[in-house]
C-alpha positions, 0 to 999 in steps of 0.5 A, spaced: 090 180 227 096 174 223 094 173 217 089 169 216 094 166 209 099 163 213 099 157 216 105 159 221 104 159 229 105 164 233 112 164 233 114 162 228 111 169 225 115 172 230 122 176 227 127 177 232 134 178 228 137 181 223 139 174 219 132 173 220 130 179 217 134 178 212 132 171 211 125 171 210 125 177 206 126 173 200 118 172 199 117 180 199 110 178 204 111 180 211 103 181 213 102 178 219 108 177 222 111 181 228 118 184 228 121 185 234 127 190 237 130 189 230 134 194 227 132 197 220 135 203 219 140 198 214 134 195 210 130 200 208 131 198 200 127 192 202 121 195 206 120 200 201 120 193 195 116 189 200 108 188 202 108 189 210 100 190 211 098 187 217 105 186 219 107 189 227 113 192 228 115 193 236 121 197 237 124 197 231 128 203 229 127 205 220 128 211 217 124 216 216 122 213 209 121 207 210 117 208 216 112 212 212 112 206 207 110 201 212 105 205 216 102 207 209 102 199 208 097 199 214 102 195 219 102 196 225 108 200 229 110 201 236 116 206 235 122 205 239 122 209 246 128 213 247 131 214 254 130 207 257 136 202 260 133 197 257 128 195 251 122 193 252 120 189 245 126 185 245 126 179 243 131 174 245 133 173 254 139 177 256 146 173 257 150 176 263 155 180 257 150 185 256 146 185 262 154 187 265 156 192 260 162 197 261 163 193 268 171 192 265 171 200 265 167 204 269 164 199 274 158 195 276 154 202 277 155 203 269 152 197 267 145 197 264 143 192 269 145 198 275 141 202 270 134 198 270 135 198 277 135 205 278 130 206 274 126 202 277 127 205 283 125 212 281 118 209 277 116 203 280 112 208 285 111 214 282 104 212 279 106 213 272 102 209 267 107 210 262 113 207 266 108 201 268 107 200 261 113 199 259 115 195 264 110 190 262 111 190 255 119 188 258 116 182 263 111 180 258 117 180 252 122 177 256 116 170 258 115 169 251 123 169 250 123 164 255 118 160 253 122 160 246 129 159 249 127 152 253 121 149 247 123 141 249 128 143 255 127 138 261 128 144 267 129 142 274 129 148 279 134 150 284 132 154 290 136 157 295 138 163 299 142 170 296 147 169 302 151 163 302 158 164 301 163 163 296 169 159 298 163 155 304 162 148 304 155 149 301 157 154 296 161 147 294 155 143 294 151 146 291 156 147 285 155 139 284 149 139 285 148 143 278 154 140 275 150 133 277 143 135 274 147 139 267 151 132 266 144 128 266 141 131 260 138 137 265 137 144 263 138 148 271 134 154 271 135 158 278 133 165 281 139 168 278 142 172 284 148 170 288 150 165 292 146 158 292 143 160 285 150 162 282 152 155 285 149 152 281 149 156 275 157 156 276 156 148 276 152 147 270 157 152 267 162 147 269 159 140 267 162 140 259 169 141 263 173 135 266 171 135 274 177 139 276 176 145 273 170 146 278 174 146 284 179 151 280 173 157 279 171 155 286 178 156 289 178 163 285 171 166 286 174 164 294 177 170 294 171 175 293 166 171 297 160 176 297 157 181 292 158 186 298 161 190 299 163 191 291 158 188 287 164 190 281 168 185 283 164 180 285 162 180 278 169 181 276 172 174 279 166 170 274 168 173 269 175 172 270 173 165 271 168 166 264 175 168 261 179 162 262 174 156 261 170 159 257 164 157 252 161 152 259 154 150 258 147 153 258 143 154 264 138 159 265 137 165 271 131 169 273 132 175 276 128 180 278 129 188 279 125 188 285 131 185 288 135 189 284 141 190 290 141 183 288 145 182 282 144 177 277 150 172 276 153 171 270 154 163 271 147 163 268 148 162 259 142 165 259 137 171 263 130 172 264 130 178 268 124 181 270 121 188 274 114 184 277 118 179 282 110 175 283 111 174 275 118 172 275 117 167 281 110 164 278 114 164 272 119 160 274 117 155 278 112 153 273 116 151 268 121 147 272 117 141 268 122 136 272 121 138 279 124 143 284 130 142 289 130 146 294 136 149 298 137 151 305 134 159 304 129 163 308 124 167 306 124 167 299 125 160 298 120 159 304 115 162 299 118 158 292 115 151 297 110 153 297 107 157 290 111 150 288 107 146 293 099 149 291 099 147 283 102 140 286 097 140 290 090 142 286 094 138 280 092 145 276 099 144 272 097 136 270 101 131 274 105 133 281 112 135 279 118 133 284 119 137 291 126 135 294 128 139 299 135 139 302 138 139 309 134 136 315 135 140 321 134 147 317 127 144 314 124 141 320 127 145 326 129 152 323 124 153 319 119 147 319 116 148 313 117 140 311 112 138 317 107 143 313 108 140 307 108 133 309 101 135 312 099 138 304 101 132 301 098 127 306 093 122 302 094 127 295 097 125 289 103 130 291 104 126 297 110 120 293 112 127 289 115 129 295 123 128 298 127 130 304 134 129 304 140 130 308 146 133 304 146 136 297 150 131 295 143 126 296 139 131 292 140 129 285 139 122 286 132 122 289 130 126 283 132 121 278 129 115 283 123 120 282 123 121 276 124 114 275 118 111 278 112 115 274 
């Protein structure tokens, strides 16, 4: 129960840092408040002198006796759980240097985020009720995450398929497109993975930078054009051109470990990373509050059109969002999904909401025409 004192939100109970920490523990008072992944073994002085009745403690180590104090105090405490590649109460989105830890000395496979995936392979069908746990602890922690990461942001979402290319055309493409939609004031926010989503992560990363720059890190990630046959250097060659542009701008990935021989990308500032690929997908679609443009892509980006389309269609999130989709022949003749969607939207509020362009070069425009006319 938060303390029924206090006046705070939900977040603004939640301690997430050890500056944080350390700033509110002025007042002495932490009931009520809930401390995430923080850790305390330094701060033990602190909590034996503070009151923490009522406060929760998710996954925050302590000595022994300031443990004994706190749980004395009658707060709540879910111990940190050893053994794990990843922690499942951490409070802050992954960025692509912690989910790519160690790649530089021993490769990919020694990563946390190979390591999540390999544990997600021996648990996900074992029927352990514990791992299950865990895993959603982790993807519930990681929403609130990036509920906090994008409070004000006006995200507009860009699908597209793991397969496109480096060194493509429409590798390019989708580059512009994400540094055109960065520069407008427009936080990108993609699956994560390769290929069309690390376009236009990469693009948005570029935005801060003169227009040349984009067309260097193209022409260098070129030379690795696939996350196969080595997943090592393909996510080496980003974080070389991280390393000579660095500090570009903020976009955000979602990735999930149920795809996990699909590595997240390491263009995006910031990562929601989920095990649940149906939380991840709805997640993601449902805050793009300034639309989705949808890139050439086959079955998964077939299936985003259409979880899109269904709340725009019933208007169970509010007003119909903008659809876009991206290249004519693909959308109506090798996969028809813009007839079906034309169909949906006949005569319903959706139905001006929804756009399909030529060229990638068109997309950002008809969204700003879309955005412009409600």
């Amino acid at each position: 129960m938060l303390n029924p004192e206090s006046s705070d939100s939900g977040q603004d109970l939640e301690i997430e840092s050890l500056a944080e920490f350390d700033r509110r523990i002025g007042g002495g008072k932490f009931g009520g408040y809930r401390l995430q992944a923080v850790d305390l073994t330094g701060r033990t002085a602190a909590l034996l002198a503070a009151d923490t009745t009522g406060a929760v403690f998710l996954g925050c180590p302590m000595e022994p006796e300031a443990l004994a104090k706190v749980r004395a105090d009658g707060a709540l405490v879910f111990p940190p759980v050893p053994g794990l590649p990843f922690d499942p109460y951490r409070g802050l989105l992954y960025t692509p240097e912690q989910l790519f830890d160690g790649l530089d000395d021993a490769g990919y496979d020694a990563t946390p985020d190979a390591r999540g995936y390999a544990w997600f392979q021996r648990t996900r069908s074992d029927g352990d009720i514990f791992a299950s746990m865990l895993r959603s602890v982790h993807d519930d922690a990681i929403s609130d995450a990036l509920d906090e990461h994008l409070v004000g942001a006006q995200v507009v979402g860009v699908m597209g398929g793991h397969a496109m290319a480096r060194g493509t055309d429409e590798y390019a493409g989708a580059a512009r497109l994400g540094r055109s939609l960065t520069r407008t004031g427009l936080t990108v926010a993609t699956g994560g993975g390769p290929g069309a989503m690390e376009a236009a992560n990469l693009g948005a990363y570029a935005a801060c930078y003169r227009d040349g720059m984009l067309d260097e890190a193209l022409e260098l990630l070129s030379k690795t054009p696939s996350f196969r046959p080595s997943v090592s250097d393909w996510a080496q060659a980003a974080f070389d051109v991280r390393r000579r542009w660095p500090k570009g701008d903020d976009s955000v990935g979602i990735p999930t470990w149920f795809y996990g021989h699909e590595p997240p990308n390491a263009f995006a500032g910031h990562i929601a990373k989920y095990f649940a690929n149906a939380t991840r997908e709805d997640g993601l679609l449902a805050r793009s509050n300034a639309g989705v443009i949808f890139l050439p892509g086959a079955a998964g980006t077939v299936q985003e059109i259409f979880d899109n389309a269904t709340p725009n269609y019933y208007e169970s999130r509010g007003e119909p969002t903008p659809m876009i989709l991206v290249d004519r022949d693909h959308w109506t003749r090798h996969l028809p999904a813009w007839p079906l969607l034309q169909a949906l939207a006949r005569e319903r509020a959706m139905e001006s909401r929804i756009v399909l362009v030529d060229t990638v070069d068109e997309a950002a425009a008809a969204l700003a025409r879309l955005t412009d006319a409600y």
